[in-house]
N, C-alpha and C positions, 0 to 999 in steps of 0.2 A: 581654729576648727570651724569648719564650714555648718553652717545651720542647717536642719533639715528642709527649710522650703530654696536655699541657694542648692542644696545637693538633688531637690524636687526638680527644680528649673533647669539643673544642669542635668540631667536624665531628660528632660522634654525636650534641650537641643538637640541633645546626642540622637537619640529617636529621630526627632527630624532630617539629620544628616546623613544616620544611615539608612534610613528610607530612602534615601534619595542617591544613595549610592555614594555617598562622599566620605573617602578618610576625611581625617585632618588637612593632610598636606593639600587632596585635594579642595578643599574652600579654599585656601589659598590662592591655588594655581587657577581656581575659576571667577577669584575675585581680582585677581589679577594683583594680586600683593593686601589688598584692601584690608581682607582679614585675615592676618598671621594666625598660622598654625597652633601655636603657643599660645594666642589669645584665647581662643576661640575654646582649646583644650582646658584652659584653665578657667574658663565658664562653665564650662561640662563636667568639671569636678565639683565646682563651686567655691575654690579656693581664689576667685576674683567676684568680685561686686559686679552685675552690668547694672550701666545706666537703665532709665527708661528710654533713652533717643538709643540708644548702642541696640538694647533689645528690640524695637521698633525695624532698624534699618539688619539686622541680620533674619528678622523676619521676611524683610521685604526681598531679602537677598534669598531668602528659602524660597520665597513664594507663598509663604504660609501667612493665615490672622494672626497680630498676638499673640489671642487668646490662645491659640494653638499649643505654646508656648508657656503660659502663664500654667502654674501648679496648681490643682483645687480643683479642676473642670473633669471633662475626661478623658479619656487617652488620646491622644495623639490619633487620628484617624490614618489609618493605612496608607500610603503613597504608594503608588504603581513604581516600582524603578523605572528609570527614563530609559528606556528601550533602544538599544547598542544600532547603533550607524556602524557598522566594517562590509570596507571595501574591500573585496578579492581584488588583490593585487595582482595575481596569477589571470585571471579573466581580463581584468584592466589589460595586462599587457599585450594580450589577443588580438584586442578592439583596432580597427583603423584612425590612425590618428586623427586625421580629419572630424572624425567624431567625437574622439575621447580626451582629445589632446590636452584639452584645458584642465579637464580632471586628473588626468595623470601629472600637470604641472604642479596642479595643485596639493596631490598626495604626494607629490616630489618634495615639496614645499613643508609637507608638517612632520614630514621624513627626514630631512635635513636637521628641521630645528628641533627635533626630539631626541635623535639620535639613534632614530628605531627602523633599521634596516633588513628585519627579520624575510622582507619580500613577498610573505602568502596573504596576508591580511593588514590593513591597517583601520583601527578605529577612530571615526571622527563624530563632534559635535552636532548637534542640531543646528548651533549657530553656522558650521561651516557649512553644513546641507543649505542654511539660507545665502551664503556668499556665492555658493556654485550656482543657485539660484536666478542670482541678479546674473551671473558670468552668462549662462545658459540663455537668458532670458526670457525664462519659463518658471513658474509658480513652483516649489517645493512641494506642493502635489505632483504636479505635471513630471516634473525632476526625479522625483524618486519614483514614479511608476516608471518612467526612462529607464532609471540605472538600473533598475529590477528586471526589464525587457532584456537589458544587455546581460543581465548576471555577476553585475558588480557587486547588486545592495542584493540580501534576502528578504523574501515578502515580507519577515518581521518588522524590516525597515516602514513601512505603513503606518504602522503604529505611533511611530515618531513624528508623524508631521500631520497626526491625526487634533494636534491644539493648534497647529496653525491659520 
């Protein structure tokens, strides 16, 4: 039977993950296997022990203090969600290649390996906003007022490469 301060600290991950917009699956898929779903979940119940290096480094993987984390302070301070990157596919295919070509290789690219062929929209990372970046080679500021020029990204998109 889990204690109340393991079921305290596993309510303070959960908070932090879904502030941040993560199921389970996805820590997973954005730690790139790192932190299994099943781990992670079974911290958030408090039916596993974390270390203090285990809680340190899934901290560091939230982006959050600790303390943020540790039970007995105060709530978990609100996280913005990270703010949706999607590409109109539909506009993308508009565009003259010459221009777009690299982008649409590259949503060709995360379309293949998903499996996610739906054609109107596809959403992408912040991290891939910084890959098309270096491609571009132009600032992920400069890049997303681009794509927004073209009507790929919506002005929301701003907001996303507003910690950069």
């Amino acid at each position: 039977m889990p204690s109340d301060y393991a079921k305290s600290l596993g309510a303070r991950l959960r908070a932090i993950r879904t502030q941040q917009g993560l199921s389970l699956h996805g820590v997973e898929e954005k730690s790139r296997g790192r932190w299994k779903a099943v781990v992670v979940g079974s911290y958030e119940r408090g039916d596993r022990a974390v270390t203090v290096q285990k809680l340190a480094e899934l901290a560091d993987f939230y982006g959050v203090p600790v303390s943020e984390l540790l039970p007995g302070g105060a709530a978990p301070s609100p996280l913005a969600p990270a703010p949706k990157l999607v590409i109109d596919l539909e506009r993308l295919s508009q565009l003259p290649k010459d221009k777009a070509g690299p982008l649409a290789r590259y949503a060709a690219t995360i379309q293949s390996q998903r499996g996610d062929y739906n054609g109107k929209v596809l959403s992408i990372r912040q991290e891939d906003l910084r890959s098309l970046a270096v491609i571009y080679d132009k600032s992920p500021v400069e890049l997303t007022e681009e794509f927004i020029a073209w009507g790929v990204l919506d002005a929301e998109a701003r907001r996303a490469v507003e910690s950069f």
